[in-house]
C-alpha positions in Angstrom: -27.8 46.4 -69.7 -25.4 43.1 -69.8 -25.9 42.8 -66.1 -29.9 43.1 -67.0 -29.8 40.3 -69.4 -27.4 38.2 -67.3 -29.7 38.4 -64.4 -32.9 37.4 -66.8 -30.8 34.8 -67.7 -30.3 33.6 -64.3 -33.8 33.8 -63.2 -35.1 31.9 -66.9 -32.8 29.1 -67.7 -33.8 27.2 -64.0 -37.3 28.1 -65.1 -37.3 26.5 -68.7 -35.4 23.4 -67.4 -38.5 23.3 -64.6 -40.3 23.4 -66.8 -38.8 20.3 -69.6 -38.6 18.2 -66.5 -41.9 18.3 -65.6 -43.0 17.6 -69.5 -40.1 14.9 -69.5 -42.0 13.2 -66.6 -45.1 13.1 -67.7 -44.2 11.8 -71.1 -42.5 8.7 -70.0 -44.4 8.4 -66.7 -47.6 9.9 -67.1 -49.9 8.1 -68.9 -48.5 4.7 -69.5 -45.1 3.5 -71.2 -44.8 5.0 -74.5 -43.0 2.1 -75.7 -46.1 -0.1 -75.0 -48.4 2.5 -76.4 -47.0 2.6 -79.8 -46.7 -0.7 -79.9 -50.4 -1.6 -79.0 -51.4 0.6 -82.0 -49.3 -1.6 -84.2 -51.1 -4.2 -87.0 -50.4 -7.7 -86.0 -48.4 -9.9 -83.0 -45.9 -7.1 -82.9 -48.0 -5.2 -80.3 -47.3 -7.4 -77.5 -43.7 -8.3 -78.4 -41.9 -7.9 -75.0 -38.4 -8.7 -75.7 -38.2 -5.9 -78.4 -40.1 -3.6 -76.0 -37.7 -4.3 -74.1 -34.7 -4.0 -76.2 -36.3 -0.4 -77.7 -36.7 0.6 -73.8 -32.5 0.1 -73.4 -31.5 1.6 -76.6 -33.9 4.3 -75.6 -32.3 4.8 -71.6 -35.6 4.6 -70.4 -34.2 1.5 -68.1 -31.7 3.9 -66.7 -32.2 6.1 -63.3 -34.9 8.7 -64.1 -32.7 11.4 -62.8 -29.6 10.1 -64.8 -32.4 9.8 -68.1 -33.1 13.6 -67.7 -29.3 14.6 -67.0 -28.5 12.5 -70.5 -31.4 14.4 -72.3 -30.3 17.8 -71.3 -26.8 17.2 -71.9 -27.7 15.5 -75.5 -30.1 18.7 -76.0 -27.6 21.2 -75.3 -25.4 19.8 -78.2 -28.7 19.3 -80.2 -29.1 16.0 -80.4 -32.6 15.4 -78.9 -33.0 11.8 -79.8 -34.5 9.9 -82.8 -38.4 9.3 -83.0 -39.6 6.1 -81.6 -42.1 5.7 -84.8 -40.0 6.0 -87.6 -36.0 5.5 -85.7 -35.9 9.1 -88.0 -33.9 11.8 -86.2 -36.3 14.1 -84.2 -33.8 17.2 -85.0 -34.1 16.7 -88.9 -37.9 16.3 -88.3 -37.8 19.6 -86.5 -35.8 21.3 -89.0 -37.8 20.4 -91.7 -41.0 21.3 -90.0 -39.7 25.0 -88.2 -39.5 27.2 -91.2 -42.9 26.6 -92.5 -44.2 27.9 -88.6 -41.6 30.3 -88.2 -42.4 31.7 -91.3 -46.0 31.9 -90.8 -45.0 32.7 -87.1 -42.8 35.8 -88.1 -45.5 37.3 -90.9 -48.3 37.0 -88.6 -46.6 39.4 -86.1 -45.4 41.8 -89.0 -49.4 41.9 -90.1 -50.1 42.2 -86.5 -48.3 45.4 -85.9 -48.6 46.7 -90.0 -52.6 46.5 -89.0 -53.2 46.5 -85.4 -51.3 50.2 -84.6 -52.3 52.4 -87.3 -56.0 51.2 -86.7 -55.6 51.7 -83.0 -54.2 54.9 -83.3 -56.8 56.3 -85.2 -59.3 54.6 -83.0 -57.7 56.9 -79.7 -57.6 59.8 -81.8 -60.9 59.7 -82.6 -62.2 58.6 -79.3 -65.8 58.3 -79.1 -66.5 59.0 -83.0 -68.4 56.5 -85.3 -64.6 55.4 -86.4 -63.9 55.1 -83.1 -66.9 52.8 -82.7 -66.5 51.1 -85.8 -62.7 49.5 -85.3 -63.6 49.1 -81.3 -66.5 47.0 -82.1 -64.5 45.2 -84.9 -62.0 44.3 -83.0 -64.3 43.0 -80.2 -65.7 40.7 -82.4 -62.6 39.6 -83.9 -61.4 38.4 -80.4 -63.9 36.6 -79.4 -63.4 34.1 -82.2 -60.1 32.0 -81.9 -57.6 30.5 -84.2 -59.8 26.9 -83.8 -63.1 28.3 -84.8 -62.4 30.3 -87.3 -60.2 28.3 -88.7 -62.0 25.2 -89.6 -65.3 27.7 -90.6 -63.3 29.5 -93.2 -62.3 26.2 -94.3 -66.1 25.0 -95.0 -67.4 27.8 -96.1 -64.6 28.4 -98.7 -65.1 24.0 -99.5 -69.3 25.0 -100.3 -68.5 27.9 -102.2 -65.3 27.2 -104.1 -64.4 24.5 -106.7 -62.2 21.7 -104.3 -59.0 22.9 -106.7 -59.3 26.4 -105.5 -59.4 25.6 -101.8 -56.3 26.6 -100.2 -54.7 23.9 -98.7 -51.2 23.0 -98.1 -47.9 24.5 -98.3 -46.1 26.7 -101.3 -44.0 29.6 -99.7 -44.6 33.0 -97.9 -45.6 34.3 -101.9 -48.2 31.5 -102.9 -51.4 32.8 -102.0 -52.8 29.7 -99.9 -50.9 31.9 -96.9 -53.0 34.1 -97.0 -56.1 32.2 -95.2 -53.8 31.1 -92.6 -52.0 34.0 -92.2 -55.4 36.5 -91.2 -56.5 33.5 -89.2 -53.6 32.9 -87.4 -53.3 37.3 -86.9 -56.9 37.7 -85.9 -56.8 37.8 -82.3 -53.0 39.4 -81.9 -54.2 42.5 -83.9 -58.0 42.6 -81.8 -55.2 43.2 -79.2 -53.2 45.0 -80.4 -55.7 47.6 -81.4 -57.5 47.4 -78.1 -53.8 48.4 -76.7 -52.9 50.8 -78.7 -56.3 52.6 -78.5 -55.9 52.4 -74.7 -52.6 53.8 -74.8 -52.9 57.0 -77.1 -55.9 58.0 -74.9 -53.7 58.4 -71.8 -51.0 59.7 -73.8 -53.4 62.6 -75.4 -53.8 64.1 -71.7 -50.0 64.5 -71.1 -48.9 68.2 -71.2 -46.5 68.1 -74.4 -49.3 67.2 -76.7 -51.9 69.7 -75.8 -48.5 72.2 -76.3 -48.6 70.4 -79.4 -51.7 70.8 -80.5 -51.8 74.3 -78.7 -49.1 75.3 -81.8 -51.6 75.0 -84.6 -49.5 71.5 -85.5 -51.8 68.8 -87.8 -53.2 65.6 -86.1 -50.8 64.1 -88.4 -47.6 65.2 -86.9 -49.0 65.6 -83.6 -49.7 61.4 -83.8 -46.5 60.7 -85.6 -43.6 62.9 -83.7 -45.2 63.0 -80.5 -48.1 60.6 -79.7 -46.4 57.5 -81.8 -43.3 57.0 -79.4 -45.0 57.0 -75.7 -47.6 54.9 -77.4 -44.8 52.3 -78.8 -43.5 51.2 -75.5 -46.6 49.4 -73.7 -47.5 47.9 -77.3 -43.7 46.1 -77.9 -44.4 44.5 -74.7 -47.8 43.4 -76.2 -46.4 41.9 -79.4 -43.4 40.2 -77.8 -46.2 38.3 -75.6 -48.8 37.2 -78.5 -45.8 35.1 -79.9 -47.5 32.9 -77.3 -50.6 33.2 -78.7 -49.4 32.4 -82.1 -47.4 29.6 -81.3 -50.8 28.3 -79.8 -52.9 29.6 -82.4 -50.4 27.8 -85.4 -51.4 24.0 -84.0 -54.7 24.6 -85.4 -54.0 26.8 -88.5 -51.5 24.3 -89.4 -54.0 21.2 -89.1 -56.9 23.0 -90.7 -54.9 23.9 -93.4 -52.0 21.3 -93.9 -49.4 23.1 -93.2 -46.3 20.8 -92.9 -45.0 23.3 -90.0 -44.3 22.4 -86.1 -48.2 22.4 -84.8 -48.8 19.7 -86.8 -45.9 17.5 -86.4 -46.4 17.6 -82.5 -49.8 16.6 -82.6 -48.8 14.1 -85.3 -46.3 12.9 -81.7 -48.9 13.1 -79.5 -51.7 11.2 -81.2 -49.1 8.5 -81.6 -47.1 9.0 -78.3 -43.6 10.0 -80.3 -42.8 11.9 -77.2 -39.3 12.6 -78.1 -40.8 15.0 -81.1 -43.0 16.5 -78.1 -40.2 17.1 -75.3 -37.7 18.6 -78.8 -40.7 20.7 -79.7 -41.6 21.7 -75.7 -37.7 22.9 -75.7 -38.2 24.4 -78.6 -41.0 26.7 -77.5 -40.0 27.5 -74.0 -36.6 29.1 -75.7 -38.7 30.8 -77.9 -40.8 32.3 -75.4 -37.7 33.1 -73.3 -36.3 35.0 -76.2 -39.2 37.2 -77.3 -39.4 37.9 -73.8 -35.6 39.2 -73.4 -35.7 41.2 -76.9 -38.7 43.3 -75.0 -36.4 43.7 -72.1 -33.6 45.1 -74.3 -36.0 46.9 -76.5 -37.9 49.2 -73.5 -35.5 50.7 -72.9 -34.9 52.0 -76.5 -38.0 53.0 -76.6 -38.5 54.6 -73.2 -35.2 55.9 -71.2 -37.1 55.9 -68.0 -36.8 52.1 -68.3 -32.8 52.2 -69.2 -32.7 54.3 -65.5 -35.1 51.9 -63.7 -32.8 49.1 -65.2 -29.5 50.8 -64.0 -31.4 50.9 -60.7 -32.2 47.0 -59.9 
């Protein structure tokens, strides 16, 4: 298992560093110097000041070799230091770490909903395959994932603004127990548990033709028992995978949850950067992410084979 994790390793910490250069480039040499930008937007003659551009351009190192810029950032990143903004001079770490709990928060109870709803519903959809139930959460579900995070997001918010008093709209941050989560939270879970559900459907079907749970059922045993000790299990495996990869989709699906509803998390603070070219907030923020991603994606590794010991052979194997 170490040599596993050491060789995913291997093969994602080139890819993630790919992956900040390419995001580093574009930042400071895509579209225009950021410097300039921020300034332009600035009230007044401050906007086309080009000794302090200048002078914010060298205390920045962007006057420096790119490649030697990038090797600084990385080496600065790796002891956490990723810079201060070049709005507000604030430090982009302290920005980050005021903004991350709110999403991971949100992030982390939008996955617990997601499997809490999403399984039991699916597994009672495959075990009533073709039934009205069936039909009922299939359809449902359908529905559900064809409307994303940014449409159903700002129409909740309208329709609760027409029909409730402007005090009662939730808005804003108080904590995983206020209720203004709650909005967010289904919005942001919609499509992971359409998934979800669509998954775990899929995967009790094909599971309900394997020979130990027609001996199952073939004892007289209750659906019940047959779903929970020998159905539940199999059907566990494929959906882990699942639910490690909609972190994507939530981190996606949180930039627009967390404008809509002003949330103080990180989807709002990086398009807060963006709009006003704070790219060192964007590049902290795209690190950020692809170490999230890279994570989620090694806990599936290391969970499969817990799950399925077929895996922990085919592991052994590589």
């Amino acid at each position: 298992m170490l040599l596993f994790v050491l060789k995913r390793l291997g093969i994602w910490i080139p890819t993630v560093i790919v992956v900040i250069l390419g995001v580093y480039a574009l930042a400071f040499y895509g579209a225009g110097d950021p410097i300039k930008l921020i300034f332009m937007r600035a009230p007044g003659d401050v906007a086309y000041d080009p000794v302090r551009i200048e002078a914010i351009r060298e205390q920045a190192g962007l006057n420096q070799p790119f490649i030697q810029q990038f090797g600084n950032y990385l080496w600065n990143a790796l002891h956490g230091n990723f810079g201060n903004s070049l709005v507000n001079g604030r430090s982009v770490w302290s920005m980050i770490a005021a903004a991350a709990p709110v999403s991971f928060q949100l992030g982390l109870l939008a996955i617990v909903l997601t499997a809490v709803v999403a399984i039991p519903l699916g597994m009672v959809a495959g075990m009533k395959q073709n039934s009205k139930t069936d039909y009922v959460i299939l359809g449902t579900a359908l529905l559900v994932w064809a409307i994303p995070a940014y449409v159903a997001g700002p129409l909740l918010m309208v329709l609760l603004i027409t029909i409730l008093p402007g005090s009662a709209v939730p808005y804003g941050w108080g904590g995983i127990f206020d209720a203004k989560i709650i909005l967010p939270l289904l919005v942001l879970s919609f499509q992971p548990i359409a998934l979800i559900v669509r998954q775990t459907r899929a995967a009790v079907i094909e599971v309900l033709s394997e020979d130990f749970v027609r001996t199952a059922r073939s004892k007289g045993l209750p659906e019940t028992v047959v779903a929970l000790r020998h159905i539940l299990r199999p059907v566990l495996t494929p959906i882990v995978t699942q639910l490690g990869l909609i972190m994507i989709s939530i981190i996606n699906g949180a930039i627009f949850v967390e404008l809509v509803f002003g949330l103080p998390g990180l989807g709002r603070l990086t398009v807060g950067a963006l709009t006003s070219s704070d790219y060192p907030i964007v590049l902290a923020i795209t690190v950020i992410g692809s170490f999230l991603v890279m994570a989620s994606n090694l806990l599936v590794d290391v969970l499969y084979p817990i799950l399925d010991p077929r895996a922990a052979d085919a592991m052994r194997s590589r």
